[in-house]
Backbone bond lengths (Angstrom), bond angles and torsions (degrees), N, CA, C in turn:
res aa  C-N    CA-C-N  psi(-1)  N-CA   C-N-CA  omega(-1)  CA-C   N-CA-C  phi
1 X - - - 1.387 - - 1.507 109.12 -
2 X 1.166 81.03 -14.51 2.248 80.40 -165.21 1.425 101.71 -97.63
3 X 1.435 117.05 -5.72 1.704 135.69 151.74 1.364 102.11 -63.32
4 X 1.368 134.73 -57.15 1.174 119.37 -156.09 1.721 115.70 -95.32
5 X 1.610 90.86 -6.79 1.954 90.61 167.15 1.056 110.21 -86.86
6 X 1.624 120.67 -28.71 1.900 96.82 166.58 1.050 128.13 -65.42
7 X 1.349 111.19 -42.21 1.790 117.52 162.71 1.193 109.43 -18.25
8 X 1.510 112.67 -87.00 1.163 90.43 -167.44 1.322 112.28 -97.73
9 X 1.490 132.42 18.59 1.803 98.90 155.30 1.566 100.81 -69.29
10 X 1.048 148.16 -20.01 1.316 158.03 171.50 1.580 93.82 -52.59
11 X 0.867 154.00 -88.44 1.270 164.77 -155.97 1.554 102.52 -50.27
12 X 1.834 97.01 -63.78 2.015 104.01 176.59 1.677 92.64 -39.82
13 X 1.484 125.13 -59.46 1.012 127.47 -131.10 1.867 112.88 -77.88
14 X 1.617 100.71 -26.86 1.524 118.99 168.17 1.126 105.59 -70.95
15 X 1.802 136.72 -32.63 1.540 139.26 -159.44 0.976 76.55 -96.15
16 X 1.484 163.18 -75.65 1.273 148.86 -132.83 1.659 118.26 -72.28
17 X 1.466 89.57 -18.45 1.937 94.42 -169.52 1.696 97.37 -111.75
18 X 1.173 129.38 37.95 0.634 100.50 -155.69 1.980 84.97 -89.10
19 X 1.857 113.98 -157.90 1.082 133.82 169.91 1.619 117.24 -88.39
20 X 1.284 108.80 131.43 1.422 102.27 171.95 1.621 103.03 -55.34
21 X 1.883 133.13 161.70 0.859 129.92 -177.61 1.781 105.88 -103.15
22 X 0.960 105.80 140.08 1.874 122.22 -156.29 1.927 89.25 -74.55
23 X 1.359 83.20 125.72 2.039 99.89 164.70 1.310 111.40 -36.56
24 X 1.335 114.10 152.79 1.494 123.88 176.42 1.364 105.15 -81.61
25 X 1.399 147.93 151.76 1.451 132.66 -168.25 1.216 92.78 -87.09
26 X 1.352 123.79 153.37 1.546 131.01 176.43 1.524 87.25 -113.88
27 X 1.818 93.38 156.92 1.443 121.48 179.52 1.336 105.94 -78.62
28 X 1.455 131.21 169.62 1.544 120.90 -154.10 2.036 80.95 -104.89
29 X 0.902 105.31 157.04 1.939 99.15 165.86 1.584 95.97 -111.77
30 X 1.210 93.84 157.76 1.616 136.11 -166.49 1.631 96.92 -118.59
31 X 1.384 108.51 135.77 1.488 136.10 -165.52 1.413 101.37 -123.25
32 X 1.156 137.20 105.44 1.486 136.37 169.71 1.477 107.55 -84.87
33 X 1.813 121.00 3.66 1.196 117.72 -165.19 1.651 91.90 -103.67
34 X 1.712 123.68 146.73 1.740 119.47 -155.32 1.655 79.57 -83.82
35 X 1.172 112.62 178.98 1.387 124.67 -171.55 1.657 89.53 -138.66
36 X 1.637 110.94 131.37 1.568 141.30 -172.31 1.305 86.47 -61.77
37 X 1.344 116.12 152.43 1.379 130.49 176.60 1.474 89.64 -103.58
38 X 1.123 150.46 166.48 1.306 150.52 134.48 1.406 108.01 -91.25
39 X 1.555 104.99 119.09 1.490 119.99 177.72 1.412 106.03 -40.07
40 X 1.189 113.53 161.69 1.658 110.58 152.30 1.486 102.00 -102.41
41 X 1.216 134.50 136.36 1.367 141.61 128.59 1.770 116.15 -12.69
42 X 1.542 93.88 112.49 1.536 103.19 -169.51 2.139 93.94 -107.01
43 X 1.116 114.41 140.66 1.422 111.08 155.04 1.252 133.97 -41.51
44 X 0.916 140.26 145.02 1.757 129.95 -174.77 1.420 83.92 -92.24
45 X 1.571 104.68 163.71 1.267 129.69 -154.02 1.383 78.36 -129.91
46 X 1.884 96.44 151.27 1.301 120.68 175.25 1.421 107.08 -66.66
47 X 1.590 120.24 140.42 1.263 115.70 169.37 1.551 112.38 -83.22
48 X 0.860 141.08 141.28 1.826 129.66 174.14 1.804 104.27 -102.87
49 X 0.955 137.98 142.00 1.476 114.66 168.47 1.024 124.22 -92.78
50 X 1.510 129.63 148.90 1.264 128.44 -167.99 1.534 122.27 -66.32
51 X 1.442 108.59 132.80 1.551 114.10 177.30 1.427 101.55 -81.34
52 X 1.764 105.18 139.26 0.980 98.74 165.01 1.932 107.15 -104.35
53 X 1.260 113.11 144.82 1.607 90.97 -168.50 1.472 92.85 -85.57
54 X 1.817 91.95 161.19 1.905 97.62 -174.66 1.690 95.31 -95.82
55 X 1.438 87.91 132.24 1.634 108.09 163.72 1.791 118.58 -61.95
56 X 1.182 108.76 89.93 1.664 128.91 172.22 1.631 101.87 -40.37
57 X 1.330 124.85 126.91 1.328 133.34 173.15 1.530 114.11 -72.21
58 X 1.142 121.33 121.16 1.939 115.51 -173.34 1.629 108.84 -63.76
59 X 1.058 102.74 109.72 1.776 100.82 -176.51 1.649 108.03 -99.07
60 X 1.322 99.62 90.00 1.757 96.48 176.60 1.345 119.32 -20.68
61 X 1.352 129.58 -69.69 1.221 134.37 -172.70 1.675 113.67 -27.13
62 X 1.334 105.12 -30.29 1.585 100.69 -176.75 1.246 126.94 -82.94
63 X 1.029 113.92 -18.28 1.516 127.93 137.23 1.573 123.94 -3.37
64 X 1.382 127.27 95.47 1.298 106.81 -177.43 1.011 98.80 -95.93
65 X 2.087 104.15 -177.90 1.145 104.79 -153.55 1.618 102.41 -94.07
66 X 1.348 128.93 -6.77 0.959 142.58 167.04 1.753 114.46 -38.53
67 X 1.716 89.03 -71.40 1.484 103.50 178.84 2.034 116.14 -55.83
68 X 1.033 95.89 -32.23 1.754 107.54 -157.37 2.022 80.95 -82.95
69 X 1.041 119.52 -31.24 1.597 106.06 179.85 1.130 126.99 -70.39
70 X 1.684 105.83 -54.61 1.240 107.91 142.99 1.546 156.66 -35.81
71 X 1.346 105.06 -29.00 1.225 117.29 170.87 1.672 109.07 -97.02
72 X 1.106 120.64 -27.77 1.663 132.02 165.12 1.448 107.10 -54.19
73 X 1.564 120.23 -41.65 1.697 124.39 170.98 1.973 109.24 -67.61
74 X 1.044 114.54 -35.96 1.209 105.84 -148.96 1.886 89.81 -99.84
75 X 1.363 115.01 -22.06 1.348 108.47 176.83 1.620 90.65 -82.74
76 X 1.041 125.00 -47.15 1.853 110.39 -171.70 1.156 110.21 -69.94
77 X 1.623 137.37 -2.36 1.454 146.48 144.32 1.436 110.69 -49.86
78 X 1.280 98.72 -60.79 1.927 98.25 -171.64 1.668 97.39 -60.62
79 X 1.504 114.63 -70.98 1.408 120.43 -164.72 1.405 96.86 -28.74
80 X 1.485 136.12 -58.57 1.077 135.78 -176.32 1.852 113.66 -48.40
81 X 0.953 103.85 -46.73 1.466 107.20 -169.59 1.351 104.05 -89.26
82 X 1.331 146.09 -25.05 1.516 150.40 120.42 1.708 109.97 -9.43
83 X 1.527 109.74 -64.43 1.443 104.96 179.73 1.530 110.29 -58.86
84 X 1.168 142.38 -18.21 1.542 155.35 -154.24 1.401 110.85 -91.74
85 X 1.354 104.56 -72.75 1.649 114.29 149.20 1.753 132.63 -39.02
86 X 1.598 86.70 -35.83 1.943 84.43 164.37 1.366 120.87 -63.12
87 X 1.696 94.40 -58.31 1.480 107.97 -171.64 1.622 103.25 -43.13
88 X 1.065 100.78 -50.13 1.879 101.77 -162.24 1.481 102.88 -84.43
89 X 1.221 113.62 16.33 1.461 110.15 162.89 1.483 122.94 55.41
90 X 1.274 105.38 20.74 1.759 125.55 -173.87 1.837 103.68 -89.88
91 X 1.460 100.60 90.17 1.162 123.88 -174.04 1.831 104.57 -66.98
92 X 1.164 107.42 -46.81 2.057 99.19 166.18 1.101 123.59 -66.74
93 X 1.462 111.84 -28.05 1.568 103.34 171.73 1.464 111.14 -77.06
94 X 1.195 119.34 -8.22 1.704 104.00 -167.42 1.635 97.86 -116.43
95 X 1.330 130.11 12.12 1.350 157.03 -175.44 1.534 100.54 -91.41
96 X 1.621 107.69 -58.69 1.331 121.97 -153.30 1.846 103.33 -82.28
97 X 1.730 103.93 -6.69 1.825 112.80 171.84 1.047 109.88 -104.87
98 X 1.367 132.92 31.15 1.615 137.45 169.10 1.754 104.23 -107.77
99 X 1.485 97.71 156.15 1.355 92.36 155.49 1.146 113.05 -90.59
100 X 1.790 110.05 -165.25 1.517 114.32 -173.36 1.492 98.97 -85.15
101 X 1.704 139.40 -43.46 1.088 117.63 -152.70 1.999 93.05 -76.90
102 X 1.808 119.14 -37.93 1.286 90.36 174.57 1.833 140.86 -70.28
103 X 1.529 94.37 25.11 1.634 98.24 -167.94 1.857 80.81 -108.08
104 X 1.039 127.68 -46.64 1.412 140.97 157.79 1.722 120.34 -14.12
105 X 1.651 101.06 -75.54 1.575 124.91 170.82 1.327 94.36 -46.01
106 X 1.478 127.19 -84.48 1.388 145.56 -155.72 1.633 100.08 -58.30
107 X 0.766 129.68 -23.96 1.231 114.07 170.97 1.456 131.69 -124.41
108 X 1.547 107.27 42.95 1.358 132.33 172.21 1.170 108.42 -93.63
109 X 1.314 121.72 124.56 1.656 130.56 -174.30 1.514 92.49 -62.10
110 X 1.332 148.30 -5.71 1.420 124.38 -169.88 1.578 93.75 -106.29
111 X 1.660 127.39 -18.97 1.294 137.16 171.19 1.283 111.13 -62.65
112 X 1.659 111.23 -55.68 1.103 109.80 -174.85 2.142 122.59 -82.13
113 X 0.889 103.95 -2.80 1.342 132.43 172.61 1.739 104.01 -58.98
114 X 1.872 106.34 -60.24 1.154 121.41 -143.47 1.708 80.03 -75.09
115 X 1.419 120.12 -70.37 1.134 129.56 174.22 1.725 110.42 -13.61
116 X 0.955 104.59 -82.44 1.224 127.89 -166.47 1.760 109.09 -35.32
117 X 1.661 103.22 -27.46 1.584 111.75 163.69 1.520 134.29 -72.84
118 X 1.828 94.20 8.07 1.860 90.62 171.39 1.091 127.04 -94.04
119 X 1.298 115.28 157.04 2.070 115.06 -150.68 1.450 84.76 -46.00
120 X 1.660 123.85 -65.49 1.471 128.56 -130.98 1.212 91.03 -62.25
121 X 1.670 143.63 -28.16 1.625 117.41 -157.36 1.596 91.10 -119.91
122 X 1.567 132.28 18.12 1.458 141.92 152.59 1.286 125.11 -70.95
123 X 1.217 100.63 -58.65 1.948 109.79 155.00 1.309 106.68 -64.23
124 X 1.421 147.23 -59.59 1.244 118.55 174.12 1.864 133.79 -51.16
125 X 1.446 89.82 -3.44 1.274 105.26 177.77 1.768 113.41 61.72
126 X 1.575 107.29 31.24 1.441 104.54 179.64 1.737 109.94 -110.58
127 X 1.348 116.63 151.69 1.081 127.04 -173.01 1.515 103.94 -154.37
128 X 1.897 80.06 124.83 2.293 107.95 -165.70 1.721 88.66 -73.70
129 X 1.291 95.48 118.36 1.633 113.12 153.89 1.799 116.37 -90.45
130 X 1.135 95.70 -30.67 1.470 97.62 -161.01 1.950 111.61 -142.60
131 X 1.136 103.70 -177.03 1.842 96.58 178.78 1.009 137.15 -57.70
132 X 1.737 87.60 -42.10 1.093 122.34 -155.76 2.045 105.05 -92.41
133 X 1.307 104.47 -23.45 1.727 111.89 154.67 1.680 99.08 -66.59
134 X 0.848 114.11 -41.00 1.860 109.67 -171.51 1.610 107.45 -52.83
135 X 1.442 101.53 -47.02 1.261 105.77 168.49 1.478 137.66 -46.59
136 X 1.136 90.72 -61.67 1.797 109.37 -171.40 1.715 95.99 -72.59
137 X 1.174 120.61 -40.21 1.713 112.52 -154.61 1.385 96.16 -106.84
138 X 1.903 121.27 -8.44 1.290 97.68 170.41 1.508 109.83 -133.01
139 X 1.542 119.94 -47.90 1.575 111.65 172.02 1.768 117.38 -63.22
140 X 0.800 125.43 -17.72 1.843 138.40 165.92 1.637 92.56 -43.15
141 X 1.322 98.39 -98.25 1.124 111.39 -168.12 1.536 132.81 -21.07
142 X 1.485 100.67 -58.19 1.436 126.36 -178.48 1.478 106.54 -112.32
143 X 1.158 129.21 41.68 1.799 117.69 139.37 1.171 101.22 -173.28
144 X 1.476 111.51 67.94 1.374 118.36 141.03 1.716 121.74 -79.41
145 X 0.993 121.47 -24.24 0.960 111.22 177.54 1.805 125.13 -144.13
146 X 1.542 112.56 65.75 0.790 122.11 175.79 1.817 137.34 -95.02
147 X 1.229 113.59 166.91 1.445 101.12 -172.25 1.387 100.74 -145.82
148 X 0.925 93.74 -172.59 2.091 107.79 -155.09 1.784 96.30 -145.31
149 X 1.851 99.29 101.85 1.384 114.38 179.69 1.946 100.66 -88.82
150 X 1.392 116.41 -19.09 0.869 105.01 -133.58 2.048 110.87 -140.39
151 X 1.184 145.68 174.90 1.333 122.26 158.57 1.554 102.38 -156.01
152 X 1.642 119.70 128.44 1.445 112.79 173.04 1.479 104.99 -120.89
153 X 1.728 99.68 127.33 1.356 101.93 164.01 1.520 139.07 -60.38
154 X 1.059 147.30 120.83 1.283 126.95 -163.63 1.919 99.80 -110.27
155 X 1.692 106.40 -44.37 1.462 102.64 151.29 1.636 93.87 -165.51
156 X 1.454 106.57 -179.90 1.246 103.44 -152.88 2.132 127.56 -55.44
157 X 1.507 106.37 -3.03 1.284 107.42 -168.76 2.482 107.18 -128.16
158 X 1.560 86.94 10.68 1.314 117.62 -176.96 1.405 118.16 -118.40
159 X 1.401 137.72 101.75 1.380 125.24 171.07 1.822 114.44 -131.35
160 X 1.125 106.98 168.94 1.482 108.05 -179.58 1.641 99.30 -113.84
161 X 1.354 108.83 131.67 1.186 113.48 178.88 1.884 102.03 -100.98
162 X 1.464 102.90 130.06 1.655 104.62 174.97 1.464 119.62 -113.22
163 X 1.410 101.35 172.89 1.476 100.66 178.72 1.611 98.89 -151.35
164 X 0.959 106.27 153.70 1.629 110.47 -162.12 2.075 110.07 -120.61
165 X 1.051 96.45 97.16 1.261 119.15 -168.73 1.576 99.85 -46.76
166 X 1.807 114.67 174.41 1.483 107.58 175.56 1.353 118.97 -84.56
167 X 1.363 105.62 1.72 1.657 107.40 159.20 1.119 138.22 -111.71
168 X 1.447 97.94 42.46 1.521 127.03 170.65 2.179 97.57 67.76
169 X 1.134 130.86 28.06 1.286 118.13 -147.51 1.745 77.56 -115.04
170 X 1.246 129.76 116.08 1.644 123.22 160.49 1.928 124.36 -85.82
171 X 1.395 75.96 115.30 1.609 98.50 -179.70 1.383 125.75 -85.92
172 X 1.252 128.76 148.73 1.358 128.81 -175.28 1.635 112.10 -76.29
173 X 1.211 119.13 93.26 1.523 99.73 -178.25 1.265 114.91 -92.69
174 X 1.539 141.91 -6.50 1.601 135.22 170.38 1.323 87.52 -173.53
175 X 1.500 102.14 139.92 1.308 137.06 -161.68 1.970 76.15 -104.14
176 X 1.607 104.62 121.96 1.904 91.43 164.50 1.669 99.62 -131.96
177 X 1.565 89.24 158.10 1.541 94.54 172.98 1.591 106.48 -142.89
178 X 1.545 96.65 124.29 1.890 88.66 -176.61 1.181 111.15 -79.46
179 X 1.157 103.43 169.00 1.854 113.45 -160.74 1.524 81.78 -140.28
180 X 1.496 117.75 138.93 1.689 121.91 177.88 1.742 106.00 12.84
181 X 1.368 140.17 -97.60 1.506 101.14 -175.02 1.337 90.90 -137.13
182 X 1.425 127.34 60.38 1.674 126.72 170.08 1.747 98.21 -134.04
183 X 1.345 88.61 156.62 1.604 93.53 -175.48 1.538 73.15 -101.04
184 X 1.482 110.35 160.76 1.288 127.32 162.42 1.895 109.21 -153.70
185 X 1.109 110.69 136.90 1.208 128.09 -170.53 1.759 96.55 -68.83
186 X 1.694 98.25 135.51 1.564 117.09 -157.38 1.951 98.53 -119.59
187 X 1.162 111.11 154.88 1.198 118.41 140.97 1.727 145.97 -76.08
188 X 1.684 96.02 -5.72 1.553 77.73 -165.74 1.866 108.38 -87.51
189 X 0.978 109.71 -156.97 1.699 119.56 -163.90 1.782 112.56 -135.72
C-alpha cells in the first residue's frame, strides 16, 4: 500500500508541476490602412526680409543719341501718317492711334462738355457728344498738317513730341506712349 501512495503522490506530484502549455503561433495581420510617418522636426529657417527694389528715376540725359534718333524718325513717321488720316477724315484709323485711357478722357461727357465751351465751336453753335464729334469739330480742323521739330523723353516708353512755333516758342503737339512696339497718342501731361 505504501507502493501505491507514492505512486500516486508521484503522479499528483508530476500533474502538479507540470508546464504551462506554449501558445499556438498566431499569423502576423496585415493593415491595408497607410501608417502616419511622424515628421521629423525641421529647424526654423532664417527669415530674410523682403527687398523691396528701389524704383530708379528716368534721367533723360541717358538717353543716347542713337536711341532718341531713332525714335525722332519713327515718331515723325507716324506724325506724318497721323496728318494723312486727318486729312481723309478716317475716324478708325485715327481711333485705332490712341490709347485706351485717351479714348476714355475724350469721350467723357464732362471732357466733352468742357471742350465744347470754346468761343470757336460756341459760335458755331456745336456741342461734342461723342469722340468721334471730337474728331471732326476738333482734331480735323487743327492737325492736318503738323510736324515734329522735336522729341522729349519723359521715361523710356513715354515721350513728348514738339514742334517749334514761328516764334521760336516749342509746343507740345502729342503726348505719346508706346505700347509693345507702337507709339500711340496718350493723355497724360
Amino acid at each position: 500500500m505504501r507502493r501505491i501512495a507514492r505512486i500516486t503522490a508521484a503522479i499528483i506530484a508530476v500533474s502538479s508541476c507540470s508546464t504551462a502549455p506554449e501558445p499556438l503561433p498566431q499569423e502576423p495581420v496585415i493593415s491595408t490602412e497607410p501608417v502616419e510617418a511622424v515628421p521629423e522636426e525641421k529647424p526654423a529657417e532664417a527669415v530674410e526680409p523682403a527687398t523691396v527694389p528701389e524704383t530708379v528715376p528716368f534721367d533723360p540725359s541717358t538717353v543716347s543719341v542713337e536711341l532718341k534718333q531713332a525714335t525722332f524718325f519713327d515718331v515723325r513717321a507716324l506724325i506724318q501718317g497721323l496728318n494723312s488720316i486727318i486729312q481723309a477724315k478716317d475716324y478708325e484709323a485715327w481711333s485705332s492711334a490712341l490709347t485706351g485711357d485717351y479714348k476714355a478722357y475724350y469721350s467723357s461727357t464732362e471732357t466733352l462738355a468742357k471742350i465744347s465751351e470754346a468761343p470757336v465751336l460756341k459760335r458755331q453753335g456745336i456741342a461734342l457728344r461723342t469722340l468721334q464729334d471730337y474728331f471732326i469739330h476738333v482734331v480735323y480742323p487743327s492737325r492736318q498738317n503738323d510736324r515734329v521739330d522735336d522729341i522729349e523723353f519723359i521715361d523710356a516708353n513715354r515721350i513728348r513730341a514738339i514742334t517749334i512755333n514761328a516764334k521760336g516758342e516749342r509746343l507740345v503737339l502729342y503726348n505719346l506712349e508706346k505700347i509693345g512696339d507702337t507709339w500711340k497718342i496718350a493723355t497724360w501731361r
